[in-house]
C-alpha positions as CSV (number, residue, x, y, z in Angstrom):
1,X,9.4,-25.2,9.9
2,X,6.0,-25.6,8.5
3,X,3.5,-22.5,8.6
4,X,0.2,-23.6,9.7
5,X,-2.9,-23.1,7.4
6,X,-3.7,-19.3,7.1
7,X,-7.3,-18.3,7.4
8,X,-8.3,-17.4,4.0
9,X,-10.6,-14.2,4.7
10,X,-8.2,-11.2,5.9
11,X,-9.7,-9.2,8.6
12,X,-10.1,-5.8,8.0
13,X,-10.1,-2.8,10.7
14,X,-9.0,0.7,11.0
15,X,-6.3,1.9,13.0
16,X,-8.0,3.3,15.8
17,X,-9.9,0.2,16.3
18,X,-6.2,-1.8,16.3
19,X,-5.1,-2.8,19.5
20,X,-1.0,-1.3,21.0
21,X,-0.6,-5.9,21.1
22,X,-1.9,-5.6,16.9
23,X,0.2,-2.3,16.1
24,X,3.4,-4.8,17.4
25,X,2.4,-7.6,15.9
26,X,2.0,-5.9,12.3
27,X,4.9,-3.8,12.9
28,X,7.1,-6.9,13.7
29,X,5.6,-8.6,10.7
30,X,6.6,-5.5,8.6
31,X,10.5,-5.5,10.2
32,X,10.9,-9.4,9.4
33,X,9.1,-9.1,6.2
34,X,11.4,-6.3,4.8
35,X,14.6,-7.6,6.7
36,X,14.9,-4.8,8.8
37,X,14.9,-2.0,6.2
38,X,11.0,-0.6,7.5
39,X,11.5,2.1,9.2
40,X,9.5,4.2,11.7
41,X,8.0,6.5,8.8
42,X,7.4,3.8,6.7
43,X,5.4,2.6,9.3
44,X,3.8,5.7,10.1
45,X,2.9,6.0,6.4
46,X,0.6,2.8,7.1
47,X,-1.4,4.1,9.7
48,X,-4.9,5.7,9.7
49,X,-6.7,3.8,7.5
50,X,-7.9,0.3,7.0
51,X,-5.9,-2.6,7.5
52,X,-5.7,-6.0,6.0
53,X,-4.7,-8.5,8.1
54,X,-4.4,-12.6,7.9
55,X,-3.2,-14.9,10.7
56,X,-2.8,-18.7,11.0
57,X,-4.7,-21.1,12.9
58,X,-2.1,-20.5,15.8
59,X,-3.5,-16.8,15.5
60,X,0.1,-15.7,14.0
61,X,0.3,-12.7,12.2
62,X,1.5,-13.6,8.6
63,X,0.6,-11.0,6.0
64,X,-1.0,-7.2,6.4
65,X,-1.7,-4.1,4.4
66,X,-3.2,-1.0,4.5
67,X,-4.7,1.7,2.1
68,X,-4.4,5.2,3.6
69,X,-6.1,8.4,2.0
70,X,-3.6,10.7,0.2
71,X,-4.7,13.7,-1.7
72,X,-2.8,13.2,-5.3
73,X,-3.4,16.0,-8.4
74,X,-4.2,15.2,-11.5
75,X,-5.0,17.5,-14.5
76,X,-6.7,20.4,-12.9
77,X,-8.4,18.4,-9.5
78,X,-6.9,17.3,-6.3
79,X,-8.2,13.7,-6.2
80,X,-8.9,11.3,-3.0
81,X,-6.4,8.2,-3.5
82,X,-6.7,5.2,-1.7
83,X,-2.5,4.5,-1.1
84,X,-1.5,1.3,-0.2
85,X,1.3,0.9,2.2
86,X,2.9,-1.9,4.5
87,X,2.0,-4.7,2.3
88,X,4.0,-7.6,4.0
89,X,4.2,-11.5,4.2
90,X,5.9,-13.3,6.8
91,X,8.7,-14.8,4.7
92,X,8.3,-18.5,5.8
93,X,4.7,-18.0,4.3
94,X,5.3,-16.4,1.2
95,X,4.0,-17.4,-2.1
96,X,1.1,-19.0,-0.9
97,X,-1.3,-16.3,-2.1
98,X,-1.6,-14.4,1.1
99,X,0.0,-10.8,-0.5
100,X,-3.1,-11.6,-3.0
101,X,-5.4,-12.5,-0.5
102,X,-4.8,-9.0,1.5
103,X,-4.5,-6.6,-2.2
104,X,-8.2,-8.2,-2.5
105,X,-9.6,-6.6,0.4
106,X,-7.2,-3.5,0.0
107,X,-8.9,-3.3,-3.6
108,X,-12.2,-3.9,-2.5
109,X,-11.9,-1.1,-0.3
110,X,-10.1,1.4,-3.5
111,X,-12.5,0.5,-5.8
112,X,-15.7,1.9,-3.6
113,X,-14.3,4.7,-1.6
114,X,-11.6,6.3,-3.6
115,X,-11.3,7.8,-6.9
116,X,-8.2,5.6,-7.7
117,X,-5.7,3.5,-5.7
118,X,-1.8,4.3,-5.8
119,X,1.1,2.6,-5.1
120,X,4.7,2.4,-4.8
121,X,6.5,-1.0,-5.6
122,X,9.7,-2.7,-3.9
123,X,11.2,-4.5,-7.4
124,X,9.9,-7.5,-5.3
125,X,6.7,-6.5,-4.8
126,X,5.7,-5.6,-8.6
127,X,4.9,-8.5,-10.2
128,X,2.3,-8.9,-7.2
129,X,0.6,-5.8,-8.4
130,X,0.8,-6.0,-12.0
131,X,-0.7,-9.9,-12.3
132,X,-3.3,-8.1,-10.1
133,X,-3.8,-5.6,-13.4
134,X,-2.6,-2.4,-11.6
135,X,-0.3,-0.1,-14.6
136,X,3.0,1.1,-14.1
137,X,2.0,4.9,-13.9
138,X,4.0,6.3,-17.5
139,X,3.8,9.6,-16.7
140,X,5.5,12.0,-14.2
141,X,5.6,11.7,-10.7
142,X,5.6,15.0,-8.3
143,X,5.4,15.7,-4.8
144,X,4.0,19.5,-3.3
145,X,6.6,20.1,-1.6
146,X,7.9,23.5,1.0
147,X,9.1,24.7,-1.8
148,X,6.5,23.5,-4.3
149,X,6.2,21.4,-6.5
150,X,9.4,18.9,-6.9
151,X,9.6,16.1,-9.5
152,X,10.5,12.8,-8.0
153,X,12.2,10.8,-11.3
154,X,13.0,8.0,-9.1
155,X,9.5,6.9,-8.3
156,X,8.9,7.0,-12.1
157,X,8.3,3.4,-13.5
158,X,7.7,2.0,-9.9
159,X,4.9,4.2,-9.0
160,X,1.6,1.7,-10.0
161,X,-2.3,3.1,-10.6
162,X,-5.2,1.1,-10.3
163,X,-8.0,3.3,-12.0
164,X,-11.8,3.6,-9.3
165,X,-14.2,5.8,-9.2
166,X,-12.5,8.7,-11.3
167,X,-12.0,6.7,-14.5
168,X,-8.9,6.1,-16.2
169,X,-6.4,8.6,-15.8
170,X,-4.0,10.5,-18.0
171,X,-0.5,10.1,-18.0
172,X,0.0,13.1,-20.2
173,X,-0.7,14.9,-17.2
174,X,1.8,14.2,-14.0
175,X,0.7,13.2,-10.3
176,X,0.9,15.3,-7.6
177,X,1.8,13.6,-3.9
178,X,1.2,15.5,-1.5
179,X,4.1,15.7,0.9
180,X,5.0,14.1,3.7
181,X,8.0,13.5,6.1
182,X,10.6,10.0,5.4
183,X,10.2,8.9,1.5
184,X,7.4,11.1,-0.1
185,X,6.0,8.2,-1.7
């Protein structure tokens, strides 16, 4: 089967402006993208923030993101991250530079409103974000947790920074999450 052209230009909206007929497109996209291993906190984690999304001339869904706000610490300051979640391409249109097409606008989006942009990446999904010059984040990773704070070693080395409008960061110093229910990160 043969995808039709996708627009190039993503659309971008927020969630509330996101019709119920969007929310089950993208989540659809997101269920066939990851083979039916998204589940209903990973795609809660991907609401209430600005979406990314491209569709093809038939007016398809094919590829989405979104960048939520997460408060992360760093050092001695809570900072406001831009965290991108529910990055998906339709599999019969992948590797036609529509996962780089939505990480644009995501970036876009990082880069002016957020003091850095944060990430976790499927083993799949990293080479995307590296070629795209987001670092593997070398130091530790933590979540404030019910019971405070709680290193997560299994998010270390998959766990990507793109520096914004707080500079380079530090990894002598560990990252923060703050908590949330499903995977933390």
């Amino acid at each position: 089967m043969t995808t039709p052209t996708a627009v190039v230009t993503p659309r971008t909206a927020h969630t509330a402006d996101l019709t119920p007929g969007e929310l089950r497109a993208i989540r659809a996209l997101l269920d066939d993208a990851f083979d039916g291993d998204f589940s209903d906190e990973d795609f809660e984690h991907g609401l209430g923030g600005v979406h990314a999304l491209v569709h093809d001339e038939a007016g398809r869904l094919v590829a989405h993101g979104s960048v939520i706000m997460r408060r992360v610490r760093h050092r001695d300051r809570w900072l406001r991250v831009g965290y991108v979640e529910a990055v998906g391409v339709r599999p019969d249109a992948r590797r036609t530079g529509l996962g780089g097409r939505v990480m644009a606008e995501l970036e876009r989006v990082i880069d002016r409103a957020y003091d850095a942009g944060m990430l976790s990446a499927s083993d799949a999904g990293a080479a995307l974000y590296a070629a795209r010059g987001w670092e593997v984040w070398g130091g530790r990773v933590c979540a404030l947790g019910p019971e405070g704070v709680v290193r997560l070693p299994d998010e270390e080395g998959s766990t990507f920074v793109r520096p914004a409008l707080a500079g380079p960061l530090d990894p002598a110093f560990e990252l923060v999450f703050d908590w949330r229910d499903g995977d933390v990160l």
